[in-house]
Residue, then its C-alpha position, 0 to 999 in steps of 0.5 A: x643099819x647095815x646094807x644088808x639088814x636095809x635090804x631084808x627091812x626092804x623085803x619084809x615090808x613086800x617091795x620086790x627083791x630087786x628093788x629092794x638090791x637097788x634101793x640098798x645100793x642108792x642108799x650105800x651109795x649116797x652114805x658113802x659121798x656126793x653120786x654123779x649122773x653120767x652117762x645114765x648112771x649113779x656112780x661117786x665122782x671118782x668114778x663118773x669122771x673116769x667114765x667121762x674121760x673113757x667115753x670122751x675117748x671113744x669119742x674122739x677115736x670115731x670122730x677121727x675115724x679111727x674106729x667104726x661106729x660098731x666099734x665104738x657101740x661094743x666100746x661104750x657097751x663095755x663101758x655099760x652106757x645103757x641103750x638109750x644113752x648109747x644110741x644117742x651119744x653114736x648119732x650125735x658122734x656120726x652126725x658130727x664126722x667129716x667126710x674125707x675128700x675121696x679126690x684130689x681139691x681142684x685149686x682156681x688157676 
């Protein structure tokens, strides 16, 4: 059965149009290999492990303070982090950042 004969049998027994595209493309998705749950996404292990090294990278940059925060919430948009992951990974980031000493350390005489 094809992709899209799956999806038209989907729609024909009432399920709705949207759901049937998703179930189709889980089912595609599974015929094709093993999926990874990353980030709030299905995707083939080729591509879960670029997503990890991707996010890890906009992880390090806020961390180091080389990007804001707004920067690194537009970074894992493109990525398409859905919100929820999104905003989890940015408080977890931020509450790991060290603030730099703004003065000079005094040293004991």
């Amino acid at each position: 059965m094809t992709a899209a004969e799956l999806e038209a049998a989907l729609i024909a027994t009432g399920l709705d149009p949207q759901l049937a595209t998703l179930a189709t493309a889980i089912a595609v998705a599974r015929r094709s290999g093993t999926l990874v749950h990353v980030y709030g996404q299905l995707l083939p292990p080729a591509a879960a492990l670029v997503l990890r090294e991707r996010v890890t990278a906009v992880e390090d940059q806020m961390k180091k303070q080389l990007i804001t925060i707004d920067e690194a919430r537009t970074a894992l948009n493109d990525l398409e982090i859905p919100v929820p992951n999104r905003d989890a990974l940015l408080a977890t980031w931020a509450a790991l950042i060290v603030a730099q000493p703004k003065h000079g350390v005094l040293l004991p005489r």
